[in-house]
C-alpha positions as YAML, in Angstrom:
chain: A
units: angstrom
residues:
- id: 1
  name: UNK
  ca: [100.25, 204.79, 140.38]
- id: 2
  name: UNK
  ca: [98.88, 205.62, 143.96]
- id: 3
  name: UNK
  ca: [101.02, 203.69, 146.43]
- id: 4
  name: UNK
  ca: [99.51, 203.22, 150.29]
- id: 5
  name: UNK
  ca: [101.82, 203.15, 153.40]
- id: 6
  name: UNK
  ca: [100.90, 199.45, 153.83]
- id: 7
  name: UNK
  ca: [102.04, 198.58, 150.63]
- id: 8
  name: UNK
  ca: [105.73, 199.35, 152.05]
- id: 9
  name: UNK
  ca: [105.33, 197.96, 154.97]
- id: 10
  name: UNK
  ca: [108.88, 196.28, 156.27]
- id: 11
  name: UNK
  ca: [109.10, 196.95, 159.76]
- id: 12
  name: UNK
  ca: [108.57, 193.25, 160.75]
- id: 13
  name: UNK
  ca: [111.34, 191.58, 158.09]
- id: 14
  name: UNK
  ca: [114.00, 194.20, 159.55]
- id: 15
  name: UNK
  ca: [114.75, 193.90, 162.74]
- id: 16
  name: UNK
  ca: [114.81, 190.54, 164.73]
- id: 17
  name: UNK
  ca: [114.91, 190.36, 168.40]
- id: 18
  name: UNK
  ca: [116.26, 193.52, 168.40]
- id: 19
  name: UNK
  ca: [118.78, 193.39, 165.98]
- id: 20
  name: UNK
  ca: [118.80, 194.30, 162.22]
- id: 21
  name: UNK
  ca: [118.43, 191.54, 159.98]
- id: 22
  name: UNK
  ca: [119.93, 192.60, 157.08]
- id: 23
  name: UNK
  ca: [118.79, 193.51, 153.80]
- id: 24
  name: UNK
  ca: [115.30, 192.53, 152.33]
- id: 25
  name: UNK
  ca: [114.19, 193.08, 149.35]
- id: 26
  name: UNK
  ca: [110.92, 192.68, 147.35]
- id: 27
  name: UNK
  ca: [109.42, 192.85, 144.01]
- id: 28
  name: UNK
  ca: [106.32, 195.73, 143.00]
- id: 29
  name: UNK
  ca: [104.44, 196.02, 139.53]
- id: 30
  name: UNK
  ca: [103.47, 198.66, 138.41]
- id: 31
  name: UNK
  ca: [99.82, 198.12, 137.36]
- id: 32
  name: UNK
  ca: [99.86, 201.17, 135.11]
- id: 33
  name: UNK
  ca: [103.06, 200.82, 133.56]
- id: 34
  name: UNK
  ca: [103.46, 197.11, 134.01]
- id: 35
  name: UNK
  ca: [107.23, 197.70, 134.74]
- id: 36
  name: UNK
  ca: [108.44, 195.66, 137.48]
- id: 37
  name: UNK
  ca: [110.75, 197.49, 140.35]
- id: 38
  name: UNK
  ca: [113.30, 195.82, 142.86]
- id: 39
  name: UNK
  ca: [112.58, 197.58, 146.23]
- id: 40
  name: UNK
  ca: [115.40, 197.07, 148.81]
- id: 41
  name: UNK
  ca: [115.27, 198.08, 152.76]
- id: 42
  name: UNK
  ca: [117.16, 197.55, 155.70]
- id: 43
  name: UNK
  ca: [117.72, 198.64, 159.42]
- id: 44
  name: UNK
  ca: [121.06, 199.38, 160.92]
- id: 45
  name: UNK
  ca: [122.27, 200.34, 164.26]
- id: 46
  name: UNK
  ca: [123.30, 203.98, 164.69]
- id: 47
  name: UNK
  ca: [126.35, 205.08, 166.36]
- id: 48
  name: UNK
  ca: [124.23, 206.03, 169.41]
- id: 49
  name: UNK
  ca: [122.70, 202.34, 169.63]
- id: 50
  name: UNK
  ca: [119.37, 202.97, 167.89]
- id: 51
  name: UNK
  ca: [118.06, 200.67, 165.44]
- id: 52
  name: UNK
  ca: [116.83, 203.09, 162.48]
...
């Protein structure tokens, strides 16, 4: 399965106003397999104050 950077593109449902918003999570077929795979991301702040 070829996979584009777009199609894992979470940026936006991560961080809020400039804070994390917690875990997000979304669903991807795979078209070859048909399998279905939980994808989970989040953003959290690092000990230096980045968001990452």
């Amino acid at each position: 399965m070829r996979m584009f950077h777009g199609d894992f593109w979470t940026n936006p449902h991560l961080i809020d106003e400039n804070d994390p918003t917690g875990l997000y999570t979304w669903d991807v077929r795979n078209p070859g397999t048909g399998q279905l795979h939980e994808c989970l991301d989040r953003a959290i702040r690092w000990i230096d104050d980045r968001i990452v």
